[in-house]
N, C-alpha and C positions, 0 to 999 in steps of 0.2 A: 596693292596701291588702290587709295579709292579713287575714283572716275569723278571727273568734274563735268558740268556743263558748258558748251561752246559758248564763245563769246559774241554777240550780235555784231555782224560784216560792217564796215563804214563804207557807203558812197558816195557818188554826188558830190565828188570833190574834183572834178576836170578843170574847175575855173578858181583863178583868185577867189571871186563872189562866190563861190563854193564851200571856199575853204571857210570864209570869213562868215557866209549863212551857220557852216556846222558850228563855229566857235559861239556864236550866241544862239542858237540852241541849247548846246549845252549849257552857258549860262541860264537860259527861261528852265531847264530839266532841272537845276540844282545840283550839275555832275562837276562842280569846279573849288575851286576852293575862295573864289572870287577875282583870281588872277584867270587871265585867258589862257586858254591848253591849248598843243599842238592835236590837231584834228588826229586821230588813232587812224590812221589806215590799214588796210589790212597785209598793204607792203612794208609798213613802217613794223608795226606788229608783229608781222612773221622775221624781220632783221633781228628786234629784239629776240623772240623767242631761237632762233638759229643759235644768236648770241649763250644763250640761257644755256641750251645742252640737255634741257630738261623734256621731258611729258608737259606739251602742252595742256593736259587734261589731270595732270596730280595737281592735287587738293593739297597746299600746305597747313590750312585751318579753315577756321571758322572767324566770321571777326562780328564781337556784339558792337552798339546792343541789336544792329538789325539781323545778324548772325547770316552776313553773306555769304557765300565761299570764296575764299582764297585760293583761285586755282591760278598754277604759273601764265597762262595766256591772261587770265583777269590782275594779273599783277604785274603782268607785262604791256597791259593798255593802258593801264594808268603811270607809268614809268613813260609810256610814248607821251601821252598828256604835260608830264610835267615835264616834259622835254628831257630828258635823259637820252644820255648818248646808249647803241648798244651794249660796249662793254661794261655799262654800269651797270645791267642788270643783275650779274650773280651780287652784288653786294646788297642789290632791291629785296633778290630775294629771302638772302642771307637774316637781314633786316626783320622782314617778313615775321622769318621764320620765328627769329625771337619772340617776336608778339605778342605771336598766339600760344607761346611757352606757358603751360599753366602757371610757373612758378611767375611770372612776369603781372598778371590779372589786367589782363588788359579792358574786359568790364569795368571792371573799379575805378581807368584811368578815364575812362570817355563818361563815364556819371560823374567822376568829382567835379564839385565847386571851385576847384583847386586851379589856378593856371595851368599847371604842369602840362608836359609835350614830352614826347619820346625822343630826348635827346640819341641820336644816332653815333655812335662812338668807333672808328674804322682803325684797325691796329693791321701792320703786317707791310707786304711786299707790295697787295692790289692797293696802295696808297698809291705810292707814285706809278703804278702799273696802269693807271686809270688819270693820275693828274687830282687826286681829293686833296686840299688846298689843308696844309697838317703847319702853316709858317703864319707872315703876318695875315692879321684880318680874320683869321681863321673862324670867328663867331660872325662872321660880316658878308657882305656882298662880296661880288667879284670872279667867284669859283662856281661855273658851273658846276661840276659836278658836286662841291656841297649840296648849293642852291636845290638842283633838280634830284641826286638824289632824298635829299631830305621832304622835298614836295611829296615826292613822288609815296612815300608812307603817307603822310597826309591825306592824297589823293582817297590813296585804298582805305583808309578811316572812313573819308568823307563817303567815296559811291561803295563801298561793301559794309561799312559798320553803319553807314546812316547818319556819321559822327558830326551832324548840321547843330549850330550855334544854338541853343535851349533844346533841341528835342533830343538827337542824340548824342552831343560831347552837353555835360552841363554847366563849364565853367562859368563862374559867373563874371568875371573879366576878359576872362582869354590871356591871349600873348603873342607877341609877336614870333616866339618861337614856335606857333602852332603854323605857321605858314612853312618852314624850314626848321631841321637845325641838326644840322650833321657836320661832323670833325675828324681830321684826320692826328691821329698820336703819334710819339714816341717813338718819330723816325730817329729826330738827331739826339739824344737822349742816353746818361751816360749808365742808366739800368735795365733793367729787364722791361720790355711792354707787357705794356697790359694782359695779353691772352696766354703768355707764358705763365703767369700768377697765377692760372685757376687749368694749368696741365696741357695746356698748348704747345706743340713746338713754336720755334721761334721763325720757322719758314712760313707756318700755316701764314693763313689771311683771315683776320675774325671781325666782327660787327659786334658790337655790347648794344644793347638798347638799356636808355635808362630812362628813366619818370623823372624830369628835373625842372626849375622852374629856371627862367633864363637866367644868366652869366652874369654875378657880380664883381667887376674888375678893379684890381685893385692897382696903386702904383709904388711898390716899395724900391723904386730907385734912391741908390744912396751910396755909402762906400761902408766899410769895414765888412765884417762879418756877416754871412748870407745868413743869418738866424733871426736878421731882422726882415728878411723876405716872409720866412714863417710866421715870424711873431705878428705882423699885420694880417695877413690870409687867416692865421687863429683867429686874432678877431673880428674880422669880417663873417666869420662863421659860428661867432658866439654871442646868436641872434635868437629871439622868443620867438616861434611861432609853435602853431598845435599839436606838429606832430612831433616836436623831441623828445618826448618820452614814450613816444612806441619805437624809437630805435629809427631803424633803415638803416639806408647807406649813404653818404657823400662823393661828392667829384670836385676836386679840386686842379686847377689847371695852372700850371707853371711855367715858365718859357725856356729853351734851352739854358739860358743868358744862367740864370736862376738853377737849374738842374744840375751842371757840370761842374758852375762852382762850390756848391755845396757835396759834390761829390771832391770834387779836389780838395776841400776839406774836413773828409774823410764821413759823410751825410751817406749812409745806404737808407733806399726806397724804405722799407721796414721803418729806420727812425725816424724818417719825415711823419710819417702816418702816425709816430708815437707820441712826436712832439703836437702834431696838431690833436690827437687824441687828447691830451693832458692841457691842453690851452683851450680848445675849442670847447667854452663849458659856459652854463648860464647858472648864477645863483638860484638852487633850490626854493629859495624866499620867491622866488622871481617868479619862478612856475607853480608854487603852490598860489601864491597870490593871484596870476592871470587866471588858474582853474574858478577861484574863488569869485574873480568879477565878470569871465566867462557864464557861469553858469549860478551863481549865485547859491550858493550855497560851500559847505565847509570841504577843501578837497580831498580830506580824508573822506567822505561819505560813496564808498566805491560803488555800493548800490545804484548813485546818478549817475556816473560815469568814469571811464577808466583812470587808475589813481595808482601805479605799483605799488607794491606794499615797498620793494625798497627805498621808495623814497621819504617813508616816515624814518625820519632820523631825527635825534634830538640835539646833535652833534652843530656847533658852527662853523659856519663856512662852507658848507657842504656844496658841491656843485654839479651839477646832469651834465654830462655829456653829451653832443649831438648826436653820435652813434652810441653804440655796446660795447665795441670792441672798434683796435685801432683797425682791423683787416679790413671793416666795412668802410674804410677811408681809400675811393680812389685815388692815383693821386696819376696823373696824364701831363707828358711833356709833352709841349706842342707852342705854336706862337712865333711871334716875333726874336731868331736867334743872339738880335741885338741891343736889347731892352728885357732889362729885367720889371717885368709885368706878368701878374700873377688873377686868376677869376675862381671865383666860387659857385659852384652850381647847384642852391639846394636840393634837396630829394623830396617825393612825395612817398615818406615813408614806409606805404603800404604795398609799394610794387616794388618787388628786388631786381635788380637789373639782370639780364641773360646774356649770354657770349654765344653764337652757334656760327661756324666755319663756311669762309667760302667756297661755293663747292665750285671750283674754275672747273669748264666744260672739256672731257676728257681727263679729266686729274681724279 
């Protein structure tokens, strides 16, 4: 195990005016995310870490582009900042840990221009073991522990990656999901979750981190046959932007309402993902022509820029897919039990999302 460095003590906090001096501090320092933080003491600190179970001194990673270290006591101060209760921290770190997963690039995600935020995705028992808000509102206010766990990665971008607005995250919009955005799945849900699908038992407790850009909600209430819940989410997902044709992944998000009956009539997780595979598709015309006024020139000419070769077809009707394959189509029961309402969460292509377990303290 490598050895991290200690994390500098908090004082000077015995009075209100104490507390409220360190809070704008840290705002003049640039350690916040622009919301005010709960002052890190080093009572507050050492609960979380108790909580944690962990070596306050292991290194989970590295986080660019400032390549701070991630050690559990420095990811455990900024969890106290963004106001996180104790036991949330095994899922902070959980979190964390995906991150810095090479397969995740978390470099890539804090330079793009892209909005995209690491949407935070919590499957398993420490849902309700902790109270993460998986029913209505679930993309919204309300839930602390969404709210602060999802800060609380933020946090660690912001004071260990550097990840401040043009220097080191470079979106050139942002989003409102860069402030939060963590969700709990597939508690009431009539398939398999999430972390079962990639070799999970179904007791563990897991965290997906994925590159997404916020929540497009759709409302396919209506009566007959739930195929018309898909066939709207298809097309709300069968949208041009620049990375469809390098693949990724999607996450698409369903409500129980929407899940159960499409299982009662007789819908396994698998065909959901097939049917939006086979729907979710943009005219070939479409994307060779944006390459064409993107960049101005013919989008066969792969020399300027990337063009697969299977999309020269000469065939009509031809149409891209937003993923490759259906498997790269999440597909997360969660929302309101009583309203069939369904969101889409684009991906930023070029980071695959990771799953990694939470390790509860003593387990």
């Amino acid at each position: 195990m490598v050895a991290g460095k200690e994390t500098p003590r908090l004082d000077g906090l015995d009075t209100v005016q104490g507390a409220l001096d360190t809070i704008e501090r840290y705002f003049d320092n640039g350690w916040t995310d622009g919301l005010p933080i709960v002052p890190p003491t080093e009572e507050l600190v050492g609960r979380m870490l108790e909580a944690s179970g962990r070596d306050p001194m292991e290194v989970l990673g590295i986080i660019p582009p400032r390549m701070g270290v991630a050690t559990v006591e420095a990811v455990a101060t900024n969890a106290v900042m963004a106001g996180c209760r104790p036991d949330y921290i095994t899922v902070v770190i959980a979190a964390v840990e995906a991150l810095v997963d090479e397969s995740f690039d978390l470099q890539g995600l804090q330079a793009t221009s892209d909005p995209a935020a690491p949407m935070v995705i919590v499957s398993g028992p420490v849902i309700q073991q902790v109270g993460i808000n998986h029913g209505v509102g679930l993309f919204g206010h309300g839930s602390r522990a969404n709210a602060t766990i999802g800060r609380a990665l933020r946090l660690v971008l912001v004071n260990l990656g550097g990840g401040h607005p043009d220097t080191g995250d470079k979106s050139t919009l942002g989003s409102p999901s860069k402030y939060s955005y963590c969700v709990g799945v597939d508690v009431d849900t009539p398939w398999a979750p999430l972390h079962t699908e990639i070799g999970f038992d179904a007791q563990d407790s897991c965290v997906t981190v994925y590159a997404a850009d916020g929540p497009r909600g759709n409302n396919p209430a209506g009566s007959g046959s739930m195929e018309f819940a898909l066939w709207i989410l298809a097309d709300s997902m069968s949208n041009l932007n620049h990375n469809i044709i390098d693949g990724g992944h999607a996450a698409v998000v369903i409500s129980p309402l929407i899940a159960h009956k499409l299982s009662e009539e007789g819908w396994t997780k698998d065909e959901v993902k097939s049917y939006l595979f086979e729907r979710a598709r943009v005219p070939v015309e479409r994307v060779r022509r944006y390459k064409e006024l993107r960049y101005g020139r013919p989008a066969e000419d792969t020399d300027s820029y990337d063009w697969p070769k299977w999309l020269n077809v000469d065939e009509p009707n031809i149409t891209v897919p937003v993923v490759r394959k259906p498997e790269n189509i999440m597909v997360l029961v969660a929302g309101d039990p009583g309203r069939s309402r369904s969101a889409y969460c684009p991906a930023r292509a070029f980071n695959l999302p990771v799953t990694k377990k939470v390790r509860m303290p003593g387990g």
